[in-house]
N, C-alpha and C positions, 0 to 999 in steps of 0.2 A: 348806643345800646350795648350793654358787655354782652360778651360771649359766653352762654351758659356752659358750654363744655369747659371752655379754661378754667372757668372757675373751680368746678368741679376735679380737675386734674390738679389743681396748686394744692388744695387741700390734701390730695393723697399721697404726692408728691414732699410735703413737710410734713407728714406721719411716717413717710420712707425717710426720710434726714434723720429726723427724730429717734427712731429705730437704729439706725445708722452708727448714730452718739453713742446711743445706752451701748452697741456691741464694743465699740472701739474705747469707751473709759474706762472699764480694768485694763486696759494696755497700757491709753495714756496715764497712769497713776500709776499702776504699778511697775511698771518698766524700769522708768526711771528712777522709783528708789530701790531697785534691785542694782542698779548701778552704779548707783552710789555706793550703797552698803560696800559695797565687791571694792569700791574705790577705796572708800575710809579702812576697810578690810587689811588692804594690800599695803595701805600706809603703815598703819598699826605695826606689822608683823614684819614691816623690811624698812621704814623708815626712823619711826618711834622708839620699836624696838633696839633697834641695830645700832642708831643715832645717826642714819643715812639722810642727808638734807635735801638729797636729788629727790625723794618723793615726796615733799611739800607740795608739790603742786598738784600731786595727785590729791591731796587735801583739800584743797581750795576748790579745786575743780568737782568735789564732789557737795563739796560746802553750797557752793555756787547751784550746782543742779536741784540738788534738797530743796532750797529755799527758793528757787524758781519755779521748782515743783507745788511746793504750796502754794504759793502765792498765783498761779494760773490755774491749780487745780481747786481752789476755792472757787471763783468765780464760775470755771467750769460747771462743776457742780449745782452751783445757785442757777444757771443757766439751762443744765437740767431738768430742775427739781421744778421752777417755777411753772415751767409750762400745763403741768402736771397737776398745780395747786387749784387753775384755773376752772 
């Protein structure tokens, strides 16, 4: 026989998760292409510029976050958005 109360607590409890998401995705999405930027930035102007090769890696590593960023924040998002369509 389930337990009417659990039942009732799970559902309020993945509306609180849910809520949770929506607060915490402009951070996760935004953050990290502020950080990049600020990488690619920094390369540009003391690596690019100058012809300094020590800050390649600042490059790659922003390269790297970028495209990590989309690539998890699509899904993120579909993950979302779906719940919502339902």
């Amino acid at each position: 026989m389930p337990n009417k109360k659990s039942e009732r607590g799970k559902g309020r409890n993945n509306t609180r998760l849910t809520r949770l998401e929506l607060w915490f995705a402009p951070l996760l999405i935004i953050l990290p292409i502020v950080v990049s930027i600020f990488l690619i930035r920094d390369w540009f102007y003391r690596g690019f510029s100058k012809g300094i090769s020590t800050y390649d890696g600042e490059f790659f590593l922003a390269i790297i976050i970028i495209v990590g960023n989309i690539v998890f924040d699509v899904l993120f998002l579909k993950s979302l958005i779906s719940p919502r369509e339902k």
